[in-house]
C-alpha positions as CSV (number, residue, x, y, z in Angstrom):
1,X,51.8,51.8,-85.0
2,X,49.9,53.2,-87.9
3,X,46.3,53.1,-87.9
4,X,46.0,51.6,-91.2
5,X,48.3,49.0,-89.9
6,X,46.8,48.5,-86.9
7,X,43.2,48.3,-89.0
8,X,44.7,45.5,-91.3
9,X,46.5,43.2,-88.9
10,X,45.0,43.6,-85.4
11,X,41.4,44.9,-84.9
12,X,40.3,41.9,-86.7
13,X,42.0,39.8,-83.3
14,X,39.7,38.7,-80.7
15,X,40.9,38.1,-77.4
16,X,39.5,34.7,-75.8
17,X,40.5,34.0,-72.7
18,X,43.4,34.0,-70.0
19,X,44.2,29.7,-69.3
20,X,47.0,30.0,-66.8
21,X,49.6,32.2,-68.1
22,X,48.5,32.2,-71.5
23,X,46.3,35.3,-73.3
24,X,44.6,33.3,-76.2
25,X,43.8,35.5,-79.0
26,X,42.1,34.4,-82.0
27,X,43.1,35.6,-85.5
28,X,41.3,35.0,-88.8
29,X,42.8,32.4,-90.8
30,X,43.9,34.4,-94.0
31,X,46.2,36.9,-91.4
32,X,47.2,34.6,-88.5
33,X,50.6,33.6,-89.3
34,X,51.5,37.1,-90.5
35,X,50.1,38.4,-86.7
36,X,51.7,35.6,-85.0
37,X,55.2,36.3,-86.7
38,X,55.6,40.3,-87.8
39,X,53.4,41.0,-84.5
40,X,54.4,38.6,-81.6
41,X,56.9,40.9,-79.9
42,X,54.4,44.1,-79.7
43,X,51.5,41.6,-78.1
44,X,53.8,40.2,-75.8
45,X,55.0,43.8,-74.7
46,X,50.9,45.2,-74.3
47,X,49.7,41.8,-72.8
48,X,53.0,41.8,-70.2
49,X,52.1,45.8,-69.2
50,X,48.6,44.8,-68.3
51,X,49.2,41.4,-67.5
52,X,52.3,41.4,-66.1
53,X,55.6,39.8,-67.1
54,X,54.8,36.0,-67.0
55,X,52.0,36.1,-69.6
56,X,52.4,34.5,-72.7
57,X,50.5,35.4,-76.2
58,X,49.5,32.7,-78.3
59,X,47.2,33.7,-81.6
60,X,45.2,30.5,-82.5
61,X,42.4,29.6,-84.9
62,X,39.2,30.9,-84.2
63,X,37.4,27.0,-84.2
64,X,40.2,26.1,-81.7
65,X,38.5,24.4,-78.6
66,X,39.7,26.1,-75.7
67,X,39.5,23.1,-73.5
68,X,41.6,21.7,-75.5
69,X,44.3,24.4,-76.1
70,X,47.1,23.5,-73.3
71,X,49.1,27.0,-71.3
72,X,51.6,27.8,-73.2
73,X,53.9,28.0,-69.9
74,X,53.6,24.4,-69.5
75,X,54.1,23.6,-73.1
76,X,57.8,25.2,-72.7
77,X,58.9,24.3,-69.2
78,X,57.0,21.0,-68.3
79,X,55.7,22.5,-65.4
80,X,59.5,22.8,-63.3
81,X,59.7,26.4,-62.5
82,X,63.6,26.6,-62.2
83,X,63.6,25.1,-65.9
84,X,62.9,27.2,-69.5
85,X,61.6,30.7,-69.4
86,X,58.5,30.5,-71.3
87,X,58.0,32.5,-74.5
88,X,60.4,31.0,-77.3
89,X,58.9,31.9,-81.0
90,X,58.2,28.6,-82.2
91,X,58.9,29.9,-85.5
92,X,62.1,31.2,-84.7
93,X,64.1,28.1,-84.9
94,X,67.4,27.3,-87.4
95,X,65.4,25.7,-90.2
96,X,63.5,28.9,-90.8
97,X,67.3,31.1,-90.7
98,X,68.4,32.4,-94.0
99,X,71.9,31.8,-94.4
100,X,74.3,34.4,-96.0
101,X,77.7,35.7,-96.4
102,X,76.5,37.9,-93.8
103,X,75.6,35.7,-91.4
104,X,77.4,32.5,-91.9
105,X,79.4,32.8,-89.1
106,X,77.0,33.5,-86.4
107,X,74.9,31.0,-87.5
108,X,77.3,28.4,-87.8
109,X,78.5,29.2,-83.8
110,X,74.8,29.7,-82.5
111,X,74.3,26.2,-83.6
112,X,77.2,24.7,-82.4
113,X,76.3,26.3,-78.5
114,X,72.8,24.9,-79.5
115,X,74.3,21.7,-79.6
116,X,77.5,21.8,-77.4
117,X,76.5,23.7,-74.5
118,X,78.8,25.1,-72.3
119,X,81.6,23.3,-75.0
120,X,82.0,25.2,-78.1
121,X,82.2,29.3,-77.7
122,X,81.4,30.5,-74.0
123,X,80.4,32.9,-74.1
124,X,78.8,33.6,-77.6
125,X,78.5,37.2,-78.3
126,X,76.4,38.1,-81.3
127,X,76.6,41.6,-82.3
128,X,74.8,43.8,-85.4
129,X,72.4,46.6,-86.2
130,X,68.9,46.0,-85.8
131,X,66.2,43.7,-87.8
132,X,69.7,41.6,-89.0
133,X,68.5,38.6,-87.1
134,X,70.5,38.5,-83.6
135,X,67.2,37.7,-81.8
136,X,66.1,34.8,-84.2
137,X,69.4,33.0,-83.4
138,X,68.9,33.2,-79.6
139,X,65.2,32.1,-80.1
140,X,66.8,29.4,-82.1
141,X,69.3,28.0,-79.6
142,X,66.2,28.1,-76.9
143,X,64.1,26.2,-79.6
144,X,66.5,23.4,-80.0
145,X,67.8,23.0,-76.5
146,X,64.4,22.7,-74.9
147,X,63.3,19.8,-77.9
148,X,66.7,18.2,-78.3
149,X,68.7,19.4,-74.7
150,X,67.8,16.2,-73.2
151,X,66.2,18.1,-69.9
152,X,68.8,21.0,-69.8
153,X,67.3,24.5,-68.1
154,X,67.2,27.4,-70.2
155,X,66.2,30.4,-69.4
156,X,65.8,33.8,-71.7
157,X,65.7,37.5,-71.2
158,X,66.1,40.5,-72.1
159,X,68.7,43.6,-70.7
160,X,65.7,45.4,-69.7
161,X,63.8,42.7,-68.1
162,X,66.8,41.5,-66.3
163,X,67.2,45.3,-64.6
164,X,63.5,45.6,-63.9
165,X,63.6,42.1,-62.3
166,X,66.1,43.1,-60.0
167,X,64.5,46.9,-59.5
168,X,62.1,44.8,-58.0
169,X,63.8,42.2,-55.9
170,X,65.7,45.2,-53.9
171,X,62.0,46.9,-53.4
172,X,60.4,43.6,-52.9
173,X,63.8,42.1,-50.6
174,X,63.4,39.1,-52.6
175,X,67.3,39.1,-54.1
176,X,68.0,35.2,-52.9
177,X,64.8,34.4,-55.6
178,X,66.1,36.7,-58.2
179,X,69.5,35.2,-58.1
180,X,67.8,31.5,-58.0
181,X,65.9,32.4,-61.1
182,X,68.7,33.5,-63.0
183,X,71.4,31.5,-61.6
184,X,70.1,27.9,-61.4
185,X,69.8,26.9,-64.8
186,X,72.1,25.5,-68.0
187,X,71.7,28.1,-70.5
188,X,71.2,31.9,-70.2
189,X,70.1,34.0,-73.1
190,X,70.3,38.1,-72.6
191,X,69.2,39.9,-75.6
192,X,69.9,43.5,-75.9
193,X,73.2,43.8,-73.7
194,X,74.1,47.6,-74.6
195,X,70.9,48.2,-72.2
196,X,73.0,47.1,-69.3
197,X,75.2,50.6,-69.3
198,X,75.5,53.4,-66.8
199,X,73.2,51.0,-64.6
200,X,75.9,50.8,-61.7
201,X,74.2,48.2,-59.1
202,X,72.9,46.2,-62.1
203,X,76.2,45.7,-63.9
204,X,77.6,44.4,-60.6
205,X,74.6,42.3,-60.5
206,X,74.7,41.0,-63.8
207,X,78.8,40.6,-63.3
208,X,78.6,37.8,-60.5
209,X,76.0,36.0,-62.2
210,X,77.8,35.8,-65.3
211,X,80.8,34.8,-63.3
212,X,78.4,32.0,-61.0
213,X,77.0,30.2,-64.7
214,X,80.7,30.8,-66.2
215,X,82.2,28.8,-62.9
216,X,80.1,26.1,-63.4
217,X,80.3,25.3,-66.7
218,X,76.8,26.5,-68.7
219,X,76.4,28.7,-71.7
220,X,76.0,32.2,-71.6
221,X,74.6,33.7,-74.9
222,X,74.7,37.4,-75.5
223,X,73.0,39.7,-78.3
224,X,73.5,43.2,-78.8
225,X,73.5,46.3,-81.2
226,X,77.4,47.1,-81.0
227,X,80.9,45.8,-80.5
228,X,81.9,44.9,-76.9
229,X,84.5,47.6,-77.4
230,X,82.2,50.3,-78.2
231,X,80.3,50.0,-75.2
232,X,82.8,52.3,-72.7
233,X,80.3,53.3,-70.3
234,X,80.2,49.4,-69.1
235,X,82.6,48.1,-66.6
236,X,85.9,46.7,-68.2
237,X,85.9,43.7,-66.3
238,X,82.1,43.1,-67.6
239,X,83.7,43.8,-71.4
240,X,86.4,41.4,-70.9
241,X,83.6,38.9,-70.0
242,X,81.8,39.3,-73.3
243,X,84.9,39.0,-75.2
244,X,86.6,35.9,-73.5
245,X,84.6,33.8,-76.0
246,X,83.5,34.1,-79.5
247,X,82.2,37.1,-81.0
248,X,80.1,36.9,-84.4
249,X,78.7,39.7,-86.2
250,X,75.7,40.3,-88.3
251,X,75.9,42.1,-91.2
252,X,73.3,43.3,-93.7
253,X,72.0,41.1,-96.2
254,X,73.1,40.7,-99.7
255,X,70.8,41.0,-102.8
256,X,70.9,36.9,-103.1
257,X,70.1,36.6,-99.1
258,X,67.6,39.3,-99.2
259,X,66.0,37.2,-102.0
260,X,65.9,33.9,-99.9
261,X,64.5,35.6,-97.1
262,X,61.4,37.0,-99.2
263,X,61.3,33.1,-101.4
264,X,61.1,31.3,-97.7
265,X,58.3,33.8,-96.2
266,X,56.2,33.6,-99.4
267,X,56.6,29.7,-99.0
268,X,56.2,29.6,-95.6
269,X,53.0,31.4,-95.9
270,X,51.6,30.3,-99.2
271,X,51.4,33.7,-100.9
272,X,50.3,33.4,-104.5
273,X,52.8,35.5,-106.4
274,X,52.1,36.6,-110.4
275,X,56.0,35.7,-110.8
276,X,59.1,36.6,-108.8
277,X,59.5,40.0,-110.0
278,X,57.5,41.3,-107.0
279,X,60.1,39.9,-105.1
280,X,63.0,41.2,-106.9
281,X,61.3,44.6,-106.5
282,X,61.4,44.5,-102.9
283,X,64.9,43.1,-102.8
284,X,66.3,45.4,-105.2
285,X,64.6,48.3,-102.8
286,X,65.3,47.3,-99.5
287,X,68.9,46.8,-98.2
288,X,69.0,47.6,-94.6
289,X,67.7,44.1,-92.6
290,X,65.7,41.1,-92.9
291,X,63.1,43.0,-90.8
292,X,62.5,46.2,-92.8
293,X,62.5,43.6,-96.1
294,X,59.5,41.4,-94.3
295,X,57.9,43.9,-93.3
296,X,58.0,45.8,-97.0
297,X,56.5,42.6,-97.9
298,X,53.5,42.3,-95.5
299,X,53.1,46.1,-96.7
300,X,52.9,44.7,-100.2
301,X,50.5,41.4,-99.5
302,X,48.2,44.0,-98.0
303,X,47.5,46.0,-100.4
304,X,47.1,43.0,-103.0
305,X,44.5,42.2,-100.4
306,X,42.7,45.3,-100.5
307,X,42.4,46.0,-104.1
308,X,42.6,42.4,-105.5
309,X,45.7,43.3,-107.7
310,X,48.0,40.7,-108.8
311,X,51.4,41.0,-106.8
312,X,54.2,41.6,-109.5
313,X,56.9,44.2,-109.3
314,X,54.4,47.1,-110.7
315,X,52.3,46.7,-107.2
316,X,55.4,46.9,-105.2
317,X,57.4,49.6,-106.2
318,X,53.8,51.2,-106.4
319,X,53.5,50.3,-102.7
320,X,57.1,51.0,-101.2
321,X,57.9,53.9,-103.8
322,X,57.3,56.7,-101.5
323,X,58.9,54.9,-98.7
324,X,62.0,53.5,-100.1
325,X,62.7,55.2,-102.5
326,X,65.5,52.9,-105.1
327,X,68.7,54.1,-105.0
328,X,69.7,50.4,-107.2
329,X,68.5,49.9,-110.7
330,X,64.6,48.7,-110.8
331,X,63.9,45.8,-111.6
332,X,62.9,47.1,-115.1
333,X,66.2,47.8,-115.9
334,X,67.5,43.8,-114.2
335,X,69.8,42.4,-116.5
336,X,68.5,40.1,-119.3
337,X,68.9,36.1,-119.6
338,X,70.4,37.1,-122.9
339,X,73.3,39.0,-121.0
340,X,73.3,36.2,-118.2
341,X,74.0,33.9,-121.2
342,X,76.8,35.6,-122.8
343,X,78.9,36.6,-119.8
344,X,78.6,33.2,-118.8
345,X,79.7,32.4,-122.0
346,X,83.0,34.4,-122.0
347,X,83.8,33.3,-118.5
348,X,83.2,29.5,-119.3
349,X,85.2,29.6,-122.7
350,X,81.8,28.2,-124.5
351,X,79.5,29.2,-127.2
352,X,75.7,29.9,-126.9
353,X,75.2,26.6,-128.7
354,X,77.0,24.2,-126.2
355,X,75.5,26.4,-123.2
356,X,71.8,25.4,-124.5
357,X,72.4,22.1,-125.8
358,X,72.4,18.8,-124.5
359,X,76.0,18.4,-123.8
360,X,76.5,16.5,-119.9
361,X,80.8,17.2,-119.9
362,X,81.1,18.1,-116.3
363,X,82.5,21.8,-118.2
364,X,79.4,22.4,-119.7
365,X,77.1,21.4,-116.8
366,X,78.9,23.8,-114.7
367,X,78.7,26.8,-117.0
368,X,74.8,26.1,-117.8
369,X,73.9,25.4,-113.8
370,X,75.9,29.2,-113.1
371,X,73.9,30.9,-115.7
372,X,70.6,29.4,-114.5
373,X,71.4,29.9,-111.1
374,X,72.4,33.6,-112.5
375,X,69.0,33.9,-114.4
376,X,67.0,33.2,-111.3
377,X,68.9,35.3,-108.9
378,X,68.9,38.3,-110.8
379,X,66.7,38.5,-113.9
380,X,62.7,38.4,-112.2
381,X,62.0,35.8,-114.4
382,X,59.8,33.0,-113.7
383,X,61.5,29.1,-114.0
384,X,59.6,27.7,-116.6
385,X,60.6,31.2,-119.0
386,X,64.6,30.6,-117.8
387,X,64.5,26.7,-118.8
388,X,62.6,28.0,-122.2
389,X,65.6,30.5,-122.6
390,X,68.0,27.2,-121.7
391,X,67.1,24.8,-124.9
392,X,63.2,24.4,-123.7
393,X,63.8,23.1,-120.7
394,X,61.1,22.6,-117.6
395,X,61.3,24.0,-114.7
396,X,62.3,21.6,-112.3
397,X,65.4,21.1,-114.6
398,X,66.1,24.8,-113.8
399,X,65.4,23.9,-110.1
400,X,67.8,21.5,-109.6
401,X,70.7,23.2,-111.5
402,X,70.0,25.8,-108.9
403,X,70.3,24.1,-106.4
404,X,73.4,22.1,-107.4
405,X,74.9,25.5,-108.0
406,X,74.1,26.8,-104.8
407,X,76.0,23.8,-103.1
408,X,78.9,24.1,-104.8
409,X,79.1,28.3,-104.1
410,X,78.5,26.9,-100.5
411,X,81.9,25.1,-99.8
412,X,83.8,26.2,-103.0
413,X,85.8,29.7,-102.5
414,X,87.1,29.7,-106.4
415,X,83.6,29.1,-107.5
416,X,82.2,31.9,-104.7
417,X,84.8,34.4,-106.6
418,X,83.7,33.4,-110.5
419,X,80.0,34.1,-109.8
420,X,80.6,37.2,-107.6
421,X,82.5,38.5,-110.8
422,X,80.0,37.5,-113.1
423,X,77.2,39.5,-110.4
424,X,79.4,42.8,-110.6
425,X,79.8,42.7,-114.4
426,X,75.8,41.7,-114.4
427,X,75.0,44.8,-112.1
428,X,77.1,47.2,-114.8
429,X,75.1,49.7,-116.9
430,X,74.9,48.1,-120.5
């Protein structure tokens, strides 16, 4: 990684003991939830290298007690070895998924496996680029199964680890324990499928025990970085595997999820914003995946941190200019609650009077929670300046009309198509 990176997020760590399987490190308190979230894979991968495979990270405070700070390994699998593989993001769970046009789908049948194992799509096959959240979901299903699975064994891996493993139980002649350890459990997880290609004895390997957790009725969950059909140097019969269940793509985020994402990791980590505009900056500038956009963000909180300056839409495009350069209209140039006002306006049949008055007809309500919702989503202003703009409203009127709207778009396809008219006539010049 960069060194300025590097100098920002990780030489501050301390590393402060090995307890069983578990490499404590301890993180100052103003950057510990950004290490233990942007950083957790790259620890893992270092710590596992030197360590070897079984260790687990976990970044704690620096007053925690070690005495009293339990392995991680037993945390996950209650001490059965046949049972969870150890090393599920705690953070990674369904609450914390954004959910978008883009991802609706694979959400929606990640949770259903989560809670039907074996029952609703077997095998689940979740395919997409990188960074588009693929990974998250299988955390997720490992998160809920081992707190609400009732005992069930679940086990996750990677492509990679999965070959390496069995590299090593044909060196070691241990293949009766490799196939125990893979095939004696509820719930498999393999991330990263594509990795699997032009690795002959593997493939065959991974083929029977697909078919032994298949036979018996558990849940195979797959992740990878291109359509079943696009990967022609596997085995046809392995490709009609991952395509006798359900397969759900990822797809980049839209302006409104890439917005959501940024809002829950500023809540999640208490960032003190100037006003949203910081965030419609980054939104507006970064398109490709929920993990570029975070990471644009950390980039951003950073260099607030450094030089003290407020973090508003000036400091991030500042920051990310040279780097992402915007190829959609700055936030300078956003639309204005004026214009949010009038198209709404036209498309509700109302005048600017009855959108800012007091009127509670079910017509007007509608057209005045669009246009808030509107104003929020792509105007960078602040709540209390939209209910202002609204007939002086406060802000937690603005809230809730927000969030009434966002229901309704949610299960509503006629009111999904009004406002995504009213977005492309929004994102026209003038």
């Amino acid at each position: 990684m960069p060194d300025s990176t590097f100098e920002i997020w990780l030489a501050p760590l301390e590393a402060r003991t090995v307890l069983g399987d578990t490499l404590v490190l301890a993180a100052p308190d103003e950057i510990r939830s950004w290490v233990a979230d942007r950083f957790a894979r790259v620890l893992q991968t270092c710590a596992a290298a030197v360590l070897g495979p079984q260790v687990v990270v976990d970044v704690v405070a620096p007053s925690t007690a070690l005495e009293e700070h339990p392995p991680a390994g037993a945390a996950h699998d209650g001490g059965d070895p046949s049972g969870g593989e150890c090393g599920f993001h705690p953070k990674l769970t369904f609450d914390q998924f954004v959910i978008g046009a883009s991802n609706r789908l694979a959400h929606a049948a990640a949770l259903a496996v989560a809670e039907l194992p074996g029952q609703a799509y077997n095998p689940l096959f979740l395919y997409g680029a990188p960074g588009l959240g693929k990974t998250h979901l299988l955390h997720a299903i490992g998160n809920y199964i081992e707190t609400h699975g009732g005992g069930l064994r679940v086990r996750s891996t990677t492509a990679e680890r999965f070959t390496n493993e069995f590299v090593t139980a044909l060196q070691t002649r241990d293949i009766e324990g490799f196939k125990a350890r893979f095939r004696e459990t509820d719930v498999l997880l393999i991330d990263d499928v594509q990795f699997l290609q032009r690795k002959a004895k593997t493939e065959e390997e991974f083929f029977h025990t697909f078919n032994a957790l298949y036979e018996t009725g558990s849940q195979l969950v797959l992740t990878c970085d291109r359509l079943p059909a696009d990967m022609a140097a596997l085995e046809e019969r392995l490709l009609e595997r991952f395509q006798a269940g359900l397969v759900a793509e990822l797809q980049p985020p839209d302006f409104a999820t890439r917005l959501a994402i940024l809002r829950k990791r500023v809540q999640h980590d208490a960032i003190a914003l100037a006003d949203e505009s910081a965030l419609h900056a980054i939104a507006h500038r970064i398109t490709a995946n929920a993990r570029t956009l975070e990471g644009a963000l950390i980039r951003v909180v950073a260099y607030h941190s450094l030089t003290g300056r407020a973090i508003d839409a000036a400091l991030a495009d500042e920051v990310l200019g040279r780097l992402y350069p915007s190829t959609a209209p700055s936030p300078a140039a956003a639309p204005t609650i004026a214009r949010v006002q009038e198209l709404a306006c036209e498309a509700f049949e109302v005048s600017r009077d009855e959108l800012l008055s007091g009127g509670r007809t079910a017509r007007l309500a509608w057209a005045r929670q669009v246009a808030m919702y509107l104003a929020r989503e792509h105007t960078g202003a602040t709540l209390p300046a939209i209910g202002e703009s609204f007939g002086g409203r406060n802000h937690t009127t603005v809230m809730y009309a927000c969030r009434r709207a966002g229901e309704k778009l949610a299960e509503d396809p006629a009111a999904q198509a009004l406002v995504h008219e009213l977005e492309r006539r929004l994102s026209e010049p003038g």
